[in-house]
N, C-alpha and C positions, 0 to 999 in steps of 0.2 A: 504493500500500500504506500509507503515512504517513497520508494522508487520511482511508482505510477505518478504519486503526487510531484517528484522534484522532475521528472520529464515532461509534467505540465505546465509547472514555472518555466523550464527553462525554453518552452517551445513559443510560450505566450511571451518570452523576454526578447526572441528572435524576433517574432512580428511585432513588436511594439518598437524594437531598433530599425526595423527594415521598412516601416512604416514614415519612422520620423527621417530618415535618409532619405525619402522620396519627395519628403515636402521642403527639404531646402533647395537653396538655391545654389548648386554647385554650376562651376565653369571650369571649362567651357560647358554651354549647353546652348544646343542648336533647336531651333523651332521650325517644325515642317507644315506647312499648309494643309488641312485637313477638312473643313465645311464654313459653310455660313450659316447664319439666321440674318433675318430683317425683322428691326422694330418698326412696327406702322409709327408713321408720326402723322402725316395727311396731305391732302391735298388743299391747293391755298390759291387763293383768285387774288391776280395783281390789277390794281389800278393805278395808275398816275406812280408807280412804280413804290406804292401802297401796298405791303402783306396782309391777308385777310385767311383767317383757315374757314372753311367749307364745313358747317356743321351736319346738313343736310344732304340728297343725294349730288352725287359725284359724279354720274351719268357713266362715262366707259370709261371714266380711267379704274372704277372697282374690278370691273376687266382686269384689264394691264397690270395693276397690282396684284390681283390674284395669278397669273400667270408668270409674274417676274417671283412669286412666293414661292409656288410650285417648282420653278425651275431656276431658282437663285445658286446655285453648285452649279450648272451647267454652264450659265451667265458667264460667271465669275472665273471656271475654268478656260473658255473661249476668249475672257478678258486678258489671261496672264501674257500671253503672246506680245500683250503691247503698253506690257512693262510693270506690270503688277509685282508685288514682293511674294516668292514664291517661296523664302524662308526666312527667317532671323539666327541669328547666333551669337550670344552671351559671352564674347569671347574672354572679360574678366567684370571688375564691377565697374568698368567704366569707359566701355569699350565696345563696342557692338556693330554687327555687320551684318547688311541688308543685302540678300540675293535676289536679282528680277532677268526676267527674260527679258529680251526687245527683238523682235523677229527670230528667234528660235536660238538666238543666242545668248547665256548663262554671264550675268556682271554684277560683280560684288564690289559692295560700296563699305569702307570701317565710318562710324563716326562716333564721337563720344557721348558720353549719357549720366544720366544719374535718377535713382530711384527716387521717388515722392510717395513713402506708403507701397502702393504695387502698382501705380505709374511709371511708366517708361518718357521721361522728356529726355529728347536730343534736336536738337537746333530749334528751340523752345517751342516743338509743339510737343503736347500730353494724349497724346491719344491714341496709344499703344499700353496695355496693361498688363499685369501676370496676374494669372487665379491665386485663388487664396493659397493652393497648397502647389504652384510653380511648376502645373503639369500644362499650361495653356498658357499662350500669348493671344491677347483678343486686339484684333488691329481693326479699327474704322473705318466705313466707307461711306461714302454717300451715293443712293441711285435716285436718280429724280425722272420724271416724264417731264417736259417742257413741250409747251403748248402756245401757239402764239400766230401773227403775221411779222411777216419783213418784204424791206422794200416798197416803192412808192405804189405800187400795185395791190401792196397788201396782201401779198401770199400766205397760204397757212401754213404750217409745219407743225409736225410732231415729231417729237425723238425721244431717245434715251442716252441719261447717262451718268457713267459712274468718276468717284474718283475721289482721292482718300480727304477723309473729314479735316478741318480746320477750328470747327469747334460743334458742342453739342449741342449748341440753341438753333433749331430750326429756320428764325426769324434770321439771326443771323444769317447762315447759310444762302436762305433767300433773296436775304436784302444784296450779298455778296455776288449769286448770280445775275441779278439785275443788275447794279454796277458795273460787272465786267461784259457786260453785253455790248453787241454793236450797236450804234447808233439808229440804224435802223430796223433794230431788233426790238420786237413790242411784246414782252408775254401777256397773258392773260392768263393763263390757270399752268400753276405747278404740282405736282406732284412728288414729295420727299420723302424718302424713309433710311433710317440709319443702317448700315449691314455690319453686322460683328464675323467679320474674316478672322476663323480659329484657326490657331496655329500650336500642333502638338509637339509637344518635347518627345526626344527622341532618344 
């Protein structure tokens, strides 16, 4: 009985060591791309270059988002080709290096870093994070529908598109694709949602 009982100590002292081994933070440690999600945030009618979010129905973009939900891995997968970060790597605690494609070719960027909590800021933006227990890197995107005319004719256009977050306020975000728009670029209805690009430890 003595026996049985101390190979049960000592079995439950292994998993309880091999447990907390998993949840630090050792380096190097590389992060490989693995899924998304998308938080809905909504869809928002611009005027006079005015954000307004849409409480009511949304007409076809509940469509388009439900399609871009269903098929957000696949999106994202087809995006990497034109330069997405296809991994991270921990190289020590202040030190880190971003791998992306760009037409089928692999280019690794070092830049410095520093933790905030389980923030990753490097060239002051924060919107790269580690889970609690530093089995995941959750890295930010934005995909929005834009919806609008351009041009003295007043064409219409729809598209999509994505591309990594600058901050978490929607409005923000909004107000920032209005700014940078062309001159003869008019939106009228946006569609935004944030995407958490996982990234597994390996």
């Amino acid at each position: 009985m003595k026996i049985a009982n101390l190979c049960t100590i000592i079995i439950l002292a292994f998993l309880c060591t091999s447990c907390a081994d998993d949840d630090k933070l050792t380096f190097p440690s590389k992060y490989v791309y693995s899924n998304s999600t998308i938080n809905d945030q909504g869809v928002y009618k611009i005027t006079n270059n005015s954000v307004e979010r849409l409480t009511g129905d949304i007409g076809s973009f509940k469509r388009d988002k439900k399609v871009f939900k269903d098929s957000i891995n696949e999106f994202i997968n087809q995006s990497f080709d034109q330069g997405l970060i296809t991994s991270f790597e921990l190289i020590s605690p202040t030190r880190l290096k971003a791998t992306r494609l760009e037409n089928g070719v692999s280019i690794s960027q070092e830049s410095s870093y520093t933790l905030d909590g389980n923030r990753i800021i490097a060239d002051g933006n924060s919107i790269v994070s580690l889970s609690d227990d530093f089995s995941e890197i959750i890295f930010c995107g934005e995909l929005s529908i834009l919806s609008g005319t351009i041009g003295n004719n007043n064409t219409r256009f729809r598209y999509s598109n994505f591309q990594f977050c600058t901050t978490s306020d929607p409005f923000i975000s909004l107000q920032n694709i209005v700014a940078q728009s062309l001159v003869t670029t008019r939106y009228d209805t946006i569609s935004l949602d944030y995407v958490n690009m996982i990234y597994s430890r390996q």
